[in-house]
N, CA, C and O atoms as a GROMACS GRO file, in nm:
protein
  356
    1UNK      N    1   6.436  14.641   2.150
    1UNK     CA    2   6.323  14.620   2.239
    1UNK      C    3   6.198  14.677   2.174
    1UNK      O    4   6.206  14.776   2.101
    2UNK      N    5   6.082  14.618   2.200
    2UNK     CA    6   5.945  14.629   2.149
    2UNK      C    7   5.898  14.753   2.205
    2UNK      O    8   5.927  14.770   2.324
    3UNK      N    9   5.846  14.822   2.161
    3UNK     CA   10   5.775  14.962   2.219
    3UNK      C   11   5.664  14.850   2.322
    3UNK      O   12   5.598  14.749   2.299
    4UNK      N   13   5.688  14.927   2.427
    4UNK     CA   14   5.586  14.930   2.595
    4UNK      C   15   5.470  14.899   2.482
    4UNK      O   16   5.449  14.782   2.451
    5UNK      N   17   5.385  15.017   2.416
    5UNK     CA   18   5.248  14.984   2.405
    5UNK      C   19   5.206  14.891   2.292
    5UNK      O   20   5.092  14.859   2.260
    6UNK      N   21   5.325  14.854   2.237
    6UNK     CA   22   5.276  14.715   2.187
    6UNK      C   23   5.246  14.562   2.224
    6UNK      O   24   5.175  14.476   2.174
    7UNK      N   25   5.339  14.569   2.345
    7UNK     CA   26   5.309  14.450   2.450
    7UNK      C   27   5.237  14.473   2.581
    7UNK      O   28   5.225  14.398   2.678
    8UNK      N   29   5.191  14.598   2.558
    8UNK     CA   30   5.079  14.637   2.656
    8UNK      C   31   4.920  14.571   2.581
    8UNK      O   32   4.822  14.509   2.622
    9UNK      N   33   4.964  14.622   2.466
    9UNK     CA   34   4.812  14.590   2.349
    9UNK      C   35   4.802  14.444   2.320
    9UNK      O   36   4.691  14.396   2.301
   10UNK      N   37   4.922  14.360   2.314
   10UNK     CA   38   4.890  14.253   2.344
   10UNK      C   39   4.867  14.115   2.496
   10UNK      O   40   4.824  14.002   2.520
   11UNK      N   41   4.922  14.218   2.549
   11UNK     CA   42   4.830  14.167   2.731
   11UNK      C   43   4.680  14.184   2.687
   11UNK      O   44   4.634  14.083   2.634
   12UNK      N   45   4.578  14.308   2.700
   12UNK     CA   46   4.489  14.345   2.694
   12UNK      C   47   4.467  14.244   2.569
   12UNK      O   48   4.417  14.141   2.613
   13UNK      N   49   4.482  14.238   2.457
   13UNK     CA   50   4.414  14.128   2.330
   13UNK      C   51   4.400  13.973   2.428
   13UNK      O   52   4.290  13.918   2.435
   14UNK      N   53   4.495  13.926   2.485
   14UNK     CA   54   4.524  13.814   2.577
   14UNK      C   55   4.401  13.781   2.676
   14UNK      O   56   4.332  13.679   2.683
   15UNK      N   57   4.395  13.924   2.764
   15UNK     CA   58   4.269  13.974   2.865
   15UNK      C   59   4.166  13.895   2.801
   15UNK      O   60   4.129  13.779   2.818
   16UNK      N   61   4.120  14.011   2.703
   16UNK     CA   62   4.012  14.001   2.652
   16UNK      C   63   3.978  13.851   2.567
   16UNK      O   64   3.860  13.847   2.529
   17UNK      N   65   4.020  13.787   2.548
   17UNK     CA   66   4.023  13.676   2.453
   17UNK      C   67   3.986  13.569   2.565
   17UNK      O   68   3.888  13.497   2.546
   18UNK      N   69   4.061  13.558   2.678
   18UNK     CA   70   4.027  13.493   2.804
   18UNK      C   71   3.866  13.537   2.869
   18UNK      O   72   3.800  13.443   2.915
   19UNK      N   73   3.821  13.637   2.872
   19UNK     CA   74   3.684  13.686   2.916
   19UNK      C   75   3.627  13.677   2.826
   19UNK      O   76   3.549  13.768   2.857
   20UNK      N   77   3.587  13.643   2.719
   20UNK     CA   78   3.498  13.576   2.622
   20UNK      C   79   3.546  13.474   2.538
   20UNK      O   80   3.542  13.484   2.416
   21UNK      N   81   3.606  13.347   2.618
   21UNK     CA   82   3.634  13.254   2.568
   21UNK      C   83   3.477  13.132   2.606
   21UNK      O   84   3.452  13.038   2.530
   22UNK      N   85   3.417  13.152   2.696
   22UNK     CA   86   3.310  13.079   2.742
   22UNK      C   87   3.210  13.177   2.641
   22UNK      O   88   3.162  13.101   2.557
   23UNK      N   89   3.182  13.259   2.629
   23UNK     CA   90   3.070  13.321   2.520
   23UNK      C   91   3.096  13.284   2.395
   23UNK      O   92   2.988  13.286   2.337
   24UNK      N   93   3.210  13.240   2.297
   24UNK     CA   94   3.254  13.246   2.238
   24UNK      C   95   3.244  13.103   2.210
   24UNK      O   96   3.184  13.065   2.109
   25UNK      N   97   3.294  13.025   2.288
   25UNK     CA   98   3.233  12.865   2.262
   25UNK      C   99   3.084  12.814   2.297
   25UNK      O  100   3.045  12.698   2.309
   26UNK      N  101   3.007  12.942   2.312
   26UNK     CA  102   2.881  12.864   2.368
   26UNK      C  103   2.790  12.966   2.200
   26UNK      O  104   2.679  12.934   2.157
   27UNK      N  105   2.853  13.051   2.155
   27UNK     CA  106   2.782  13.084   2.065
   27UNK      C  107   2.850  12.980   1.939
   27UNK      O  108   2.760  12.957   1.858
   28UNK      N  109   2.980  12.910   1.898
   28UNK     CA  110   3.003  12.883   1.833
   28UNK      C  111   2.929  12.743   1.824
   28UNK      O  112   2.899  12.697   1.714
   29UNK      N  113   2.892  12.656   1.979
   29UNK     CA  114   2.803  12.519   1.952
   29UNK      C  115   2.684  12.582   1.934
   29UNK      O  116   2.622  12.492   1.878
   30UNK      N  117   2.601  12.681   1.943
   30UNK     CA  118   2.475  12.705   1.900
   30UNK      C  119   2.485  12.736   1.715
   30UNK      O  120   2.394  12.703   1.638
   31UNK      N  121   2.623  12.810   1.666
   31UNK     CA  122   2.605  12.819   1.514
   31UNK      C  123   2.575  12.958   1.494
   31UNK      O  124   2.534  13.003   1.387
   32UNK      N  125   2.597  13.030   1.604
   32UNK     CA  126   2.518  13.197   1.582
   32UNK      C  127   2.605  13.306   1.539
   32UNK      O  128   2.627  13.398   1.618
   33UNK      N  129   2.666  13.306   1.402
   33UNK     CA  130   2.743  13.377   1.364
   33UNK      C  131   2.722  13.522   1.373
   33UNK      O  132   2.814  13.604   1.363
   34UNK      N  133   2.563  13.563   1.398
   34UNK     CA  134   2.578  13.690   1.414
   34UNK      C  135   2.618  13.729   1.537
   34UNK      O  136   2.711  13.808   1.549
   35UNK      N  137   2.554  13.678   1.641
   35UNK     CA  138   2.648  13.688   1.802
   35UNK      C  139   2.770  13.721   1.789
   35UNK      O  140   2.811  13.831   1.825
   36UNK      N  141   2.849  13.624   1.732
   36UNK     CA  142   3.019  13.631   1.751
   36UNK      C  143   3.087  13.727   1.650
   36UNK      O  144   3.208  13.754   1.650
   37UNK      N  145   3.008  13.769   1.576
   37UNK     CA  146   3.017  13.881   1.449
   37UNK      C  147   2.985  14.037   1.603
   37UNK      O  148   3.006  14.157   1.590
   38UNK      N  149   2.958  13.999   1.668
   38UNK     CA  150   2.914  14.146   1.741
   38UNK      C  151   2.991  14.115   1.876
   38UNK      O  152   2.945  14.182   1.968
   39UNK      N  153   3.077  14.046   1.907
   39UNK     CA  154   3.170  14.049   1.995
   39UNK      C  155   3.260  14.104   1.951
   39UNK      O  156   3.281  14.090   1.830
   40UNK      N  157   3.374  14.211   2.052
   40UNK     CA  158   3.463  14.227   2.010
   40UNK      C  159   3.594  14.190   1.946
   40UNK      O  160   3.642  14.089   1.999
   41UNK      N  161   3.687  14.254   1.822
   41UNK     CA  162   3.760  14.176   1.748
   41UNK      C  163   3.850  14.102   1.846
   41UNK      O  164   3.848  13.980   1.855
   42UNK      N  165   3.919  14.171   1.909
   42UNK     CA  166   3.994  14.144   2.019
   42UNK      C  167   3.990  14.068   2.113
   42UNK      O  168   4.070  14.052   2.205
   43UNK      N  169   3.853  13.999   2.081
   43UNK     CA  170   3.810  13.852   2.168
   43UNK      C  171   3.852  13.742   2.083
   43UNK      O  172   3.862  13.634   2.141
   44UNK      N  173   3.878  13.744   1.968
   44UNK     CA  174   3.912  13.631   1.897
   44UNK      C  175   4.036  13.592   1.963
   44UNK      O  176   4.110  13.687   1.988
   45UNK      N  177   4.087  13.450   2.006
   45UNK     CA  178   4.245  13.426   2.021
   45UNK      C  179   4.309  13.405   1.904
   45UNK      O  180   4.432  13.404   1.915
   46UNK      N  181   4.257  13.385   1.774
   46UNK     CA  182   4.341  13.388   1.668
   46UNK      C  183   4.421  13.505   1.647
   46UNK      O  184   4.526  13.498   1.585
   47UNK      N  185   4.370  13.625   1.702
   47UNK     CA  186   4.453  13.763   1.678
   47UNK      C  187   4.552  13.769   1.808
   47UNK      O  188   4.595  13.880   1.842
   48UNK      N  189   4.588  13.660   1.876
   48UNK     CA  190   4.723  13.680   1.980
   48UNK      C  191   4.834  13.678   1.892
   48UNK      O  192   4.798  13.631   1.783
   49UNK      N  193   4.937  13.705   1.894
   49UNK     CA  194   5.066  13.749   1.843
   49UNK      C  195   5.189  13.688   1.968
   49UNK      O  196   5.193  13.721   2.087
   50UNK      N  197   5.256  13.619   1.915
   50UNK     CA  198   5.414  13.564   2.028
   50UNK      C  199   5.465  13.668   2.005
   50UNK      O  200   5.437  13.740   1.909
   51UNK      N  201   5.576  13.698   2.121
   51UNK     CA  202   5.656  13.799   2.201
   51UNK      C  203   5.695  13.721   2.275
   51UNK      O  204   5.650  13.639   2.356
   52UNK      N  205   5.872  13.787   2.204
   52UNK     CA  206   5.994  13.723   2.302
   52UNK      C  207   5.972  13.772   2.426
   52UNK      O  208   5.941  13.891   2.423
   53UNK      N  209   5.978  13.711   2.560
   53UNK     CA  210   5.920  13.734   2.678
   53UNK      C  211   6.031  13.822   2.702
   53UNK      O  212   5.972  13.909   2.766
   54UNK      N  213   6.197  13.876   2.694
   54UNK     CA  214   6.265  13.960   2.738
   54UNK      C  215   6.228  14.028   2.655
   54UNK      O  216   6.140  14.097   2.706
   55UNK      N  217   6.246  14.068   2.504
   55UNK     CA  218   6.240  14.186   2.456
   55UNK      C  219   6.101  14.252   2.386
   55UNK      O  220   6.075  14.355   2.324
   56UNK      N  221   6.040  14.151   2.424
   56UNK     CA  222   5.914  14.155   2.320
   56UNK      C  223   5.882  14.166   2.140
   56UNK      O  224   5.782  14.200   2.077
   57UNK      N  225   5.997  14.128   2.105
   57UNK     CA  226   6.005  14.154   1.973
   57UNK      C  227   5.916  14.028   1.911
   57UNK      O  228   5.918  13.917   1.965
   58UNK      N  229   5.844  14.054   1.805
   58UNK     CA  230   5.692  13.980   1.744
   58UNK      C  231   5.791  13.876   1.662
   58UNK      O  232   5.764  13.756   1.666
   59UNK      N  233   5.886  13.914   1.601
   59UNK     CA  234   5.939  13.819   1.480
   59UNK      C  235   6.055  13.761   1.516
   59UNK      O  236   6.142  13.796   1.595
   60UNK      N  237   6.035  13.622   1.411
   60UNK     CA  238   6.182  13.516   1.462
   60UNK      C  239   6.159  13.515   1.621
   60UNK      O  240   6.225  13.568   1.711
   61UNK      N  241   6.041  13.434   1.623
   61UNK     CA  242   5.978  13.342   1.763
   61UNK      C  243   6.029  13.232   1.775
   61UNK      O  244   5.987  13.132   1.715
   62UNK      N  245   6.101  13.231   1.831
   62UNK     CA  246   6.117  13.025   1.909
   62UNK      C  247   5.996  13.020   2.010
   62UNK      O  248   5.977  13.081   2.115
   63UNK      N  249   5.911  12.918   1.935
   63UNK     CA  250   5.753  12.891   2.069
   63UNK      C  251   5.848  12.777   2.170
   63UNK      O  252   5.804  12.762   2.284
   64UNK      N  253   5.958  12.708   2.137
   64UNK     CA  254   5.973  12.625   2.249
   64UNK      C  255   6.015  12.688   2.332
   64UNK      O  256   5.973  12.676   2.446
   65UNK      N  257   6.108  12.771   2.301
   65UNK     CA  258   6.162  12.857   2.440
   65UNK      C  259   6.115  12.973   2.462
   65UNK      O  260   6.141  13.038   2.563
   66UNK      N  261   6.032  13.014   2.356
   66UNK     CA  262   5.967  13.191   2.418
   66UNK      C  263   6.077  13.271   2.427
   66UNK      O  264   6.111  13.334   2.527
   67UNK      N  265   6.161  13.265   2.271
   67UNK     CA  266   6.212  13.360   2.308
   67UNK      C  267   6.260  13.466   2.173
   67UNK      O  268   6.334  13.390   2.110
   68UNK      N  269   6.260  13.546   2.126
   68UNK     CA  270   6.348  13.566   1.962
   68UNK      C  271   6.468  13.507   1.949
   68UNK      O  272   6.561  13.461   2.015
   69UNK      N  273   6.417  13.530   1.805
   69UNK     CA  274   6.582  13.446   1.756
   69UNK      C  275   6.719  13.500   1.809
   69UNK      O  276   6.827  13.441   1.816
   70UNK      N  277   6.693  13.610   1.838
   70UNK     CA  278   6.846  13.697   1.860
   70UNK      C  279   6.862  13.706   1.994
   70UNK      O  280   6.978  13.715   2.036
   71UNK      N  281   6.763  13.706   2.080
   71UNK     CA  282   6.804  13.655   2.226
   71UNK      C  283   6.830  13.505   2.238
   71UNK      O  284   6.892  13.458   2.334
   72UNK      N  285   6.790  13.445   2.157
   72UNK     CA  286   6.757  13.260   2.202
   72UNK      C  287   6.884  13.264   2.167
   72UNK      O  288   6.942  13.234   2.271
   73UNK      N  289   6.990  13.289   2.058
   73UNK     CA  290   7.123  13.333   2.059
   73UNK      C  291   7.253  13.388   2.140
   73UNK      O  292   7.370  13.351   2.133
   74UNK      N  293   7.198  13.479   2.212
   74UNK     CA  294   7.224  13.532   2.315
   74UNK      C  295   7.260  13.479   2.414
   74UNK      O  296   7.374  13.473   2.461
   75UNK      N  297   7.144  13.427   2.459
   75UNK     CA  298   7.153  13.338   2.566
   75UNK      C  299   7.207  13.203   2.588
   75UNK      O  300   7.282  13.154   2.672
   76UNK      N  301   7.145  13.159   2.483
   76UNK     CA  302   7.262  12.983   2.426
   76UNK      C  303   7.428  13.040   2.403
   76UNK      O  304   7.501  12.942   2.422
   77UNK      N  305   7.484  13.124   2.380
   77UNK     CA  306   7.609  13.151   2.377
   77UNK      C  307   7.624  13.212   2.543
   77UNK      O  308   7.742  13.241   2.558
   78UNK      N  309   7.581  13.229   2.613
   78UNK     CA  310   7.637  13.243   2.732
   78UNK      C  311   7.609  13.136   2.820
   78UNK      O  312   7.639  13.144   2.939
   79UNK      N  313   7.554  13.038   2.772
   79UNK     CA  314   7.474  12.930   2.805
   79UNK      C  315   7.372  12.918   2.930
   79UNK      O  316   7.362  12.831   3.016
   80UNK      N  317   7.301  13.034   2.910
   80UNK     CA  318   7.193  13.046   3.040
   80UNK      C  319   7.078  12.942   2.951
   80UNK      O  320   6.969  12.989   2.984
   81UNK      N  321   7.055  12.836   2.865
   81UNK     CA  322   7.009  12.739   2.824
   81UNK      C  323   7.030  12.616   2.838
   81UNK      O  324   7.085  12.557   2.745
   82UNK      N  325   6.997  12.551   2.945
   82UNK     CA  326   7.003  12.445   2.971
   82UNK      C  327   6.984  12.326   2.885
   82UNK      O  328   6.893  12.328   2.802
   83UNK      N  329   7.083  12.194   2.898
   83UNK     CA  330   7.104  12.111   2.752
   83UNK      C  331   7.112  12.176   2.643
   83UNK      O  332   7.060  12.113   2.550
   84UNK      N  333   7.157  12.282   2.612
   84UNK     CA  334   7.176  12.342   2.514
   84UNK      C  335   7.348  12.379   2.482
   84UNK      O  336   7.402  12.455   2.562
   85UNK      N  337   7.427  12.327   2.371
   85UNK     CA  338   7.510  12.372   2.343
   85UNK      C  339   7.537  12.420   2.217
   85UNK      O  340   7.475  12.356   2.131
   86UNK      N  341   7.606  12.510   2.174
   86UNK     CA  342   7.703  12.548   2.050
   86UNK      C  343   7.735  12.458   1.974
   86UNK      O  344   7.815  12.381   2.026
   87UNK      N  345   7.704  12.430   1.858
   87UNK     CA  346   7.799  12.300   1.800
   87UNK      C  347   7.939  12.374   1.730
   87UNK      O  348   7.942  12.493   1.700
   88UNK      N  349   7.999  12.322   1.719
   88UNK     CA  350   8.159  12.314   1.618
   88UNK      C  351   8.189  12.210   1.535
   88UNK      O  352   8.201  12.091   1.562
   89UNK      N  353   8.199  12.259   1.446
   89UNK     CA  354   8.281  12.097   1.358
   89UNK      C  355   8.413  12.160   1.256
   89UNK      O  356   8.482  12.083   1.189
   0.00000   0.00000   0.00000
């Protein structure tokens, strides 16, 4: 499991990226790089980061299911994944 204040820090990056998403597109159609140079970093959404929604772990993301690789595992073997099976051959 992900330490609390790392998926705390990325709520708040999330926050913030949402509350200057309208400043942020209204300085980018004007061209005013120094504006958006003096907003905070943490307003950019390029700096959001995926987190498996149970454990929060950053790496080996499945974006279709939101989940890490080692839970998306997890869970497809107990089959709490719907249309989802195990193959065998």
């Amino acid at each position: 499991m992900a330490r609390k204040a790392l998926i705390e820090r990325e709520k708040k990056r999330d926050a913030m990226a949402a509350k200057y998403a309208a400043l942020r597109a209204q300085l980018k159609a004007e061209g005013d790089l120094e504006g958006l140079a003096k907003l905070p970093r943490n307003a950019n959404p390029i700096r959001h980061h995926n987190r498996c929604a149970q454990t929060g772990r950053s790496k080996g993301y499945i974006r279709d299911f939101g989940l890490s690789r080692i839970t998306f595992r997890e869970q497809a073997s107990k089959g709490n994944i719907p249309g989802l099976t195990k193959s065998s051959w």
